[in-house]
N, C-alpha and C positions, 0 to 999 in steps of 0.2 A: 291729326285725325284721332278718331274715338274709338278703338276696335277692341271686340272683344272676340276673345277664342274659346271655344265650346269642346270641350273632350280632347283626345290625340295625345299622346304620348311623343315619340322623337319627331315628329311632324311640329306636333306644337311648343316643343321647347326649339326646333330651329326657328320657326316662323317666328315666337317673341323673338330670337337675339335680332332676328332681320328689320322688327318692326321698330326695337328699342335703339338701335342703330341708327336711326332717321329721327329720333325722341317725338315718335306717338303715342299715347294714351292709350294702354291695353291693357285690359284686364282679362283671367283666365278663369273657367271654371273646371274643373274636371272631379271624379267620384271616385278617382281611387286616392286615398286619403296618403300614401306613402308618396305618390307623385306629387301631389300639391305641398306637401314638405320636401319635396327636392326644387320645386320650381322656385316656391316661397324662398330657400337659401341660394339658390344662382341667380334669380330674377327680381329687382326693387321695384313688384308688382305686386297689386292687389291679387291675390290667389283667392277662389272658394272653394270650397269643398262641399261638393255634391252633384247630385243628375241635374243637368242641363233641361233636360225635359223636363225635369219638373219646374213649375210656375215660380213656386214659395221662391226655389234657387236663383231663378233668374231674378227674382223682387230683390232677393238680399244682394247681388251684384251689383246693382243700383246704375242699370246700363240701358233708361228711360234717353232716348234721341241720341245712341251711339251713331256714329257714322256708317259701320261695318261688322256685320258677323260673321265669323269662319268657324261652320260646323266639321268639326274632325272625328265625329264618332264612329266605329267599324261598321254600327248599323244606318243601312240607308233609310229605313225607316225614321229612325231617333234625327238623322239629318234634317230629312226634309219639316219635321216636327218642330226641331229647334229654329229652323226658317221662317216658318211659318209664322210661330209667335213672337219671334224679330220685328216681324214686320208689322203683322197685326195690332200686337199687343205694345209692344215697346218701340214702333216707330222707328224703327234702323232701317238707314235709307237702303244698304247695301245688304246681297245675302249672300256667302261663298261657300260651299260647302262639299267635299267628296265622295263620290258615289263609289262603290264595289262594281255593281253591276253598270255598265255603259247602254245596257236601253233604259235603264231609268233618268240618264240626261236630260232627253226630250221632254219624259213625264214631267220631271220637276221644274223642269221651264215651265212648259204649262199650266201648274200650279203655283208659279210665282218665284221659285225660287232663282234671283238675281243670277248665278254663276252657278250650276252645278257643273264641278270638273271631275272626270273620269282619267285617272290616272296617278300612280303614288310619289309621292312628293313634287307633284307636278305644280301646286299652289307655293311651296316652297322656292322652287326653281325659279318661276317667274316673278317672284320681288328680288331673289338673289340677282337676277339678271337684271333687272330693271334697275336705273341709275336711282329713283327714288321709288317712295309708295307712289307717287301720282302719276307715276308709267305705269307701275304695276295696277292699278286702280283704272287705268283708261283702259287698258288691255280687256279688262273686263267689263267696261261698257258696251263693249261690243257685242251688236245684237243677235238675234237667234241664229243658229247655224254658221256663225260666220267662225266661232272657234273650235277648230278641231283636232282630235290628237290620236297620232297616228304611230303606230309600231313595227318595224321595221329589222329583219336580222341580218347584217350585214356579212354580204358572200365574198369569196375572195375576190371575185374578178367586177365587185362596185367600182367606179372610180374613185368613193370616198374612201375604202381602204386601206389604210395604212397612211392616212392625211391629217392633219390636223386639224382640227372645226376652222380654224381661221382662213384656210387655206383648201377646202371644203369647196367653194364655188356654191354654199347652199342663199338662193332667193335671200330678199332682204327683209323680210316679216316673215322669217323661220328660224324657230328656235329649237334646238337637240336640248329639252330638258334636263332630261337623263339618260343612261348609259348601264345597262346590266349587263357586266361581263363576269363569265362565270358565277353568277348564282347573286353578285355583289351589287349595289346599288353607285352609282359614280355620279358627283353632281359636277357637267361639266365646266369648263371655259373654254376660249379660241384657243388657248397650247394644247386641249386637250385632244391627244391621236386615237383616231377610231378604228378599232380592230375588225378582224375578221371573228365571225362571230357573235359581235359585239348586238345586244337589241337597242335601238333606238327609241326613244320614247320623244315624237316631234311634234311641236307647240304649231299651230299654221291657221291660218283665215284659211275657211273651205276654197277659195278661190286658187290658194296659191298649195293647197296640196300636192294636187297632181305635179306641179313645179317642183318642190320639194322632193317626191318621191321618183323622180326622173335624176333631178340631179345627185341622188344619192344609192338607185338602183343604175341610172343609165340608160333609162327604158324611154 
């Protein structure tokens, strides 16, 4: 597949290693010119350098019938922007991009944008976890409303408490993205033990939410 990545700093240097690992075609843009000379020497990818927003940049990227866009800019504006002309302009079937704000999900569905996901390194998370891109890619075919992600601080007396994801008893299309314990971000796996304390950041089809947050509050 043909993906290109759009701004992001440690978001988008994980997401290349995850994508270059399957051997996709991705290229990067990003404007701050010290980061595209670091990605340029870790990553044997085309780097550009410049705003993603703007048009000229996206023409010199030369990413006319890419597969895939992942907007990783801080602004959800510049996001939805760079989707836009993905789609429009440059015909990229697919559009992924993260929001700050979680009521703007809804809006940028509505406006077209393929995947808006509300949640930090939650785009990451889910190709790490996914055996290839084309799990992680189906995941996101999935239509409106049915992905949702949900946050969770885990008290002592959870049954998940002091368990390990594997061993968790969480639904079978639930995924523990991530893990903030104390102030830290933790990308999990099945050994990984879930504390007291601990925020859960959970990947779930709106159907099997509730499921989810039963099995991990008790309720």
């Amino acid at each position: 597949m043909k993906i290109v990545i759009a701004g992001g700093d440690s978001k988008a240097d994980f997401i290349i290693k995850m994508l270059r690992s399957d051997r996709h075609k991705v290229v990067a843009i990003n404007e701050e010119k010290s980061y595209c000379e670091y990605l340029a020497t870790v990553h044997n990818i085309p780097i550009i350098h410049g705003d993603p927003c703007k048009k000229h940049i996206l023409d010199n990227a030369d990413i006319k019938d890419f597969d895939v866009m992942i907007a990783l800019k801080n602004s959800d504006a510049d996001n939805l922007e760079i989707c836009q002309m993905a789609k429009k302009i440059y015909n990229i079937k697919k559009t992924v991009c993260v929001v700050s704000n979680p009521h703007n999900v809804e809006i940028f569905k509505s406006l077209g944008v393929s995947s808006p996901i509300s949640g930090t390194y939650v785009i990451a998370n889910l190709i790490e976890q996914a055996s290839t891109l084309d799990v992680f890619m189906k995941s996101l075919e999935l239509e409106e409303d049915k992905v949702v992600i949900t946050e969770l601080i885990v008290e002592p007396h959870f049954p998940v408490a002091n368990k390990k994801i594997m061993d968790s008893g969480l639904p079978k299309n639930v995924i523990i993205g991530s893990i903030i314990r104390e102030g830290k971000m933790i990308i999990p796996d099945g050994s990984t033990e879930i504390l007291s304390e601990d925020k859960l950041i959970i990947i779930s089809s709106k159907e099997d939410q509730l499921k989810a947050v039963s099995a991990i509050g008790g309720k």
